[in-house]
C-alpha positions as a printed Julia matrix, in Angstrom:
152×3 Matrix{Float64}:
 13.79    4.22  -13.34
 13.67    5.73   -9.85
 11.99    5.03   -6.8
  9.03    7.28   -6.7
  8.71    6.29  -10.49
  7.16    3.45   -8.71
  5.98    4.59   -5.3
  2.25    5.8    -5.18
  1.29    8.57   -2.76
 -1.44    6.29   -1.46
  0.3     3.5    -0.41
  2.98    5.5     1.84
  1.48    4.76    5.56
  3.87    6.57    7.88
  1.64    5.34   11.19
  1.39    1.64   10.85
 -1.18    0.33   13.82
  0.01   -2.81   12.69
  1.75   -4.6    15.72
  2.77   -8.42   14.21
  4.55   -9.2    11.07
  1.0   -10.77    9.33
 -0.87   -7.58   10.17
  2.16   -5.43    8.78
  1.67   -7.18    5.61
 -2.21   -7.16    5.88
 -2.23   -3.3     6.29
  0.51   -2.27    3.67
 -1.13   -4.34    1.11
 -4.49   -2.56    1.39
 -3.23    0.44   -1.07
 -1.4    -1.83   -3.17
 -4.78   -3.93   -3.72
 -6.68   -0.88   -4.39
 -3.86    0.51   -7.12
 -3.68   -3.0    -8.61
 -7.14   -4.54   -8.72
 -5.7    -7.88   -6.84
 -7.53   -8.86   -4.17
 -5.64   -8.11   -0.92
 -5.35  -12.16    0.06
 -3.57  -12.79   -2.74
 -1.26  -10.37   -2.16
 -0.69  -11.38    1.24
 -0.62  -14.9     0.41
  1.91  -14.37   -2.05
  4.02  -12.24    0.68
  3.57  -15.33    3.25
  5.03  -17.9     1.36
  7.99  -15.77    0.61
  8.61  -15.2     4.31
  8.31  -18.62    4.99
 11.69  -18.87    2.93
 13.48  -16.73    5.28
 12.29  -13.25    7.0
 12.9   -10.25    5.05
 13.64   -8.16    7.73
 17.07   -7.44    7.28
 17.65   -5.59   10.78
 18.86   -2.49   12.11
 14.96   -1.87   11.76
 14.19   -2.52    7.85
 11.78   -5.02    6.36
 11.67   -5.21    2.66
  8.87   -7.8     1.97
  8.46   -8.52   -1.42
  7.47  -10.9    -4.03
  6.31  -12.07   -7.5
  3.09  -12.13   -9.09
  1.72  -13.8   -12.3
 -1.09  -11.79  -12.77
  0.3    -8.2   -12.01
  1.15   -5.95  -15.08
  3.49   -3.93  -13.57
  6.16   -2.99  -10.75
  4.26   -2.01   -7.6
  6.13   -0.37   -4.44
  4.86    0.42   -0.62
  6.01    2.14    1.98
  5.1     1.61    6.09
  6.32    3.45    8.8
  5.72    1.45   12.53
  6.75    4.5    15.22
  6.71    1.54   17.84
  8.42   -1.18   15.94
  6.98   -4.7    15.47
  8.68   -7.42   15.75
  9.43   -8.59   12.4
 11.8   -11.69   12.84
 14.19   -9.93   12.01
 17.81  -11.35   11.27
 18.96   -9.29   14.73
 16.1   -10.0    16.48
 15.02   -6.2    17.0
 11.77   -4.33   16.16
 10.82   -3.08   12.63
 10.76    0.68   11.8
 10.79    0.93    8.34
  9.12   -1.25    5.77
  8.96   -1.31    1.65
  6.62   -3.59    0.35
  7.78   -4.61   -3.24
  5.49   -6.72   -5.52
  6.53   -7.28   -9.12
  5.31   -9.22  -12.36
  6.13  -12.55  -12.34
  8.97  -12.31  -15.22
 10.58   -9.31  -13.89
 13.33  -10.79  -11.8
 16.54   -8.29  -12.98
 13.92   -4.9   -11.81
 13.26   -6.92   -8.56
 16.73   -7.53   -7.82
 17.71   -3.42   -9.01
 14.97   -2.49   -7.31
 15.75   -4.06   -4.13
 19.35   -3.31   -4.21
 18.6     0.01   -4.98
 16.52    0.27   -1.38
 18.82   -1.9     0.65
 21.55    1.07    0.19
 19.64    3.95    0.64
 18.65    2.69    3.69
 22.38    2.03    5.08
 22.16    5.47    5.25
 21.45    6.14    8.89
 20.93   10.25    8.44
 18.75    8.78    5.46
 16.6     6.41    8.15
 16.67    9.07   10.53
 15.06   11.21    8.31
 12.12    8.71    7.5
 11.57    8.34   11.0
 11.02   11.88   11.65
  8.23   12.1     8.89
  4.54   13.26    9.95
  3.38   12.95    6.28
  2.93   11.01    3.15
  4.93   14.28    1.51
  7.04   13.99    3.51
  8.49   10.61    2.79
  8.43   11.45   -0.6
 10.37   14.48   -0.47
 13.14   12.53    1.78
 13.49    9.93   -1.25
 13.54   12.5    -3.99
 16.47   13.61   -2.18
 17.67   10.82   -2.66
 16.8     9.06   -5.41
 18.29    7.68   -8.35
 17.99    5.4   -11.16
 18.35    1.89  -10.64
């Protein structure tokens, strides 16, 4: 499986107005509600606890938030772009750039963890980042990660 075998067109946002960590999560989950059927507080809810466990921004401007649902049938991926940064809580304390938004079934822990792992390296790639940052479209980010894509 590969990245954009789970990464709708629709829910790549490359200008997040979004300026706080709950309205990140609020406006990337708007396209994943629609492409799921789940209403969009459950999503977030589900996104909320998880950071309450510990902030998934992992610095040098990446967020990954992410977590399970029961009722979801299958792998769902987002992706948010924040030209300004937002401040994210991140582990080194600096803004937010770059966000995937990962929600899977319930029972799929080992494609979580690939999945995740899979995203986490491509994106200690700083020509990789840089690239991201430079994108004006949804197409755009998508042709960056075929470029780079593999299966995890």
């Amino acid at each position: 499986m590969k990245i954009l075998d789970v990464l709708d067109k629709k829910s790549i946002l490359v200008d997040l107005a979004a300026t706080d960590k709950k309205s990140v999560l609020n406006e990337m989950v708007l396209p994943v509600s629609e492409l799921t059927g789940i209403r969009r507080e459950q999503l977030v809810q589900v996104l909320m606890d998880r950071e309450r466990l510990g902030s998934t921004g992992i610095g040098n401007g990446i967020g990954i938030p992410h977590g399970k649902l029961k009722d979801l049938e299958s792998l769902v991926l987002g992706f948010g772009l924040s030209r300004d940064g937002v401040d994210f809580e991140s582990m080194d304390g600096r803004p937010t750039h770059i966000f995937f938004l990962l929600m899977t079934p319930e029972n799929s822990t080992e494609l979580h963890l690939k999945l995740l792992a899979r995203i986490s390296r491509l994106l200690k790639d700083e020509s990789f980042k840089t690239r991201l940052m430079a994108a004006d479209s949804a197409n755009d980010i998508i042709s960056i990660i075929e470029s780079e894509d593999e299966d995890f």
